[in-house]
N, C-alpha and C positions, 0 to 999 in steps of 0.2 A: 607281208601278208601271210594269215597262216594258213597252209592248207588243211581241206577239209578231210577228217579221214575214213578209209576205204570203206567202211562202212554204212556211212552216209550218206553213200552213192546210190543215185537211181539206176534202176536196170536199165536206164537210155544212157546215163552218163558212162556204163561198165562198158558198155557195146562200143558205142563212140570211144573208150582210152585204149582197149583192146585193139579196134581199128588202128587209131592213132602207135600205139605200140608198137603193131608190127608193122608200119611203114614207115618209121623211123631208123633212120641209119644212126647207131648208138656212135661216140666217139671211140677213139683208141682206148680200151682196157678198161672199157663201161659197159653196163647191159640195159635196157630198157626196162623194167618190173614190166608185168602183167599184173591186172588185176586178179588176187586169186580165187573171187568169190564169181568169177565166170569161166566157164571152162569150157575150154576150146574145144570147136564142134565136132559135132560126132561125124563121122565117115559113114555109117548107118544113118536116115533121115528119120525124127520118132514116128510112128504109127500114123499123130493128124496130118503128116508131110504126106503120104503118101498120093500117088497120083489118082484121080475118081475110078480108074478103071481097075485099080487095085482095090480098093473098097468096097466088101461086100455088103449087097443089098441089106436094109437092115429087115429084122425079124416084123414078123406081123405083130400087130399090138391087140391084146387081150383087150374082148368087151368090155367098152367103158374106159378102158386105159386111157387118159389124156399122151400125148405125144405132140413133143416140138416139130414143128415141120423147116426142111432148110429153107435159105433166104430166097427171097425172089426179087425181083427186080424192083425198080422203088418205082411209086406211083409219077405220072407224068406232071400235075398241079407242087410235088410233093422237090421233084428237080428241078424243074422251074423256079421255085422261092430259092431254092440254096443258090443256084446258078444267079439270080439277079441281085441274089445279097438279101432279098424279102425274108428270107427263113436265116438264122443264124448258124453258121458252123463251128458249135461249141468245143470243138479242140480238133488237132491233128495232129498227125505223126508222119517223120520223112525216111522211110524205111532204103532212100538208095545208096547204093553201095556195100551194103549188106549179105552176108550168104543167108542162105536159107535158111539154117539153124539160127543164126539170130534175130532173120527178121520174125521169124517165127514167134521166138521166145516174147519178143520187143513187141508184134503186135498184141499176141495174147494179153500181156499184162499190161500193157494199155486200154485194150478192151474191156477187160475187166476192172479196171481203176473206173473208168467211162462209165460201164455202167453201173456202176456201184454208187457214183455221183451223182446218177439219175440225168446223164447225159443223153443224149438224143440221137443229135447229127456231128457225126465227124468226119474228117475228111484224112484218106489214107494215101499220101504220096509214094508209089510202087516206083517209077520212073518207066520212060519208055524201051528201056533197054536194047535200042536200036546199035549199039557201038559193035562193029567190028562184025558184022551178020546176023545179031542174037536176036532173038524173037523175045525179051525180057523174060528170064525165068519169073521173079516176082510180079512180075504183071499177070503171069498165066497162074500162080501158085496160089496166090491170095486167094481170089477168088475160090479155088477148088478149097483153099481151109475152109472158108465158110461154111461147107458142108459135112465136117466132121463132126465130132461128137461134142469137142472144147469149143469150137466157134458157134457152134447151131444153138445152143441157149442165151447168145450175146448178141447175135448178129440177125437184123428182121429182116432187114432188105437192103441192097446196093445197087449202083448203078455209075456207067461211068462219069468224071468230072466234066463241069464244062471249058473251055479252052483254055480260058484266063485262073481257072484254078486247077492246070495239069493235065487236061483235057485224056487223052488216052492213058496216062501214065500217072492218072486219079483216081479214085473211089471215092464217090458221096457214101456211106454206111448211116444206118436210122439201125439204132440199138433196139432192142425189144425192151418194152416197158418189163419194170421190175415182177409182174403180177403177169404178164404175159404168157401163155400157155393156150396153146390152141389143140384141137382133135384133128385132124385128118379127116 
């Protein structure tokens, strides 16, 4: 079979070979490749990492200026359909085991593919990150992207999953329609 090459790779497949790479124990007097069209995360988190309480307020908006407003929680008739399977969850993504630099990167441009498809409802597997004492970073992080500048025109509203689809260690996410734009 011939493989595919490196270039043909999605941004999920680069994340997952990287992963895969460096927890492989190479043999005697072989090395593992790295993908080189992902590069390994930064020690500095970018800008949209940063925590909310790092974030300053944003600027007041000029009369008449339209402005996106961040997400808010998703309506109750609206989690309900997804939770029963009524309402469809047109893709997802399973960001565990990931550091923050890539799930970052991995959400974004899946969000962005979503909505660009004119996708709706998706469902974001952070994990509970209960192992070993942690309070799950990506469980607390996601959420705070939503309200940066790269997530806030993608993302309308979330809320957490229901049991049977990852219950705490889920996101239901409702995209903003493409034409979407709200005032304050």
């Amino acid at each position: 079979m011939k493989a595919r090459p490196v270039a043909g790779l999605t941004d999920e497949d680069r994340i997952l070979w990287n992963q895969v790479a460096r927890s492989a124990t190479p043999l005697k007097g072989k090395t593992v490749p790295q993908d080189p069209f992902v590069p390994d995360p930064l020690p500095n988190p970018p800008p949209d990492m940063a925590s909310p309480s790092d974030v300053p307020p944003p600027a007041k908006p000029a009369a008449g200026e339209k402005v996106l407003q961040g997400p808010r929680t998703l309506d109750r008739p609206t989690r309900d359909k997804l939770a029963k399977g009524r309402l469809q969850i047109e893709a997802r993504v399973d960001l565990h085991g990931m550091t923050q630099g890539e799930a970052h990167s991995l959400l974004l441009g899946f969000l962005r593919k979503a909505y660009a498809m004119g996708i709706r409802h998706v469902l974001i597997i952070t994990g509970k990150g209960s192992s070993m004492g942690s309070d799950g970073v990506l469980r607390k992080a996601v959420p705070a992207w939503f309200a940066t500048p790269s997530f806030r025109p993608l993302v309308g509203s979330y809320e957490a999953a229901a049991r049977h689809h990852g219950g705490g260690g889920a996101l239901y996410v409702r995209l903003r329609r493409q034409t979407e734009v709200r005032e304050r």
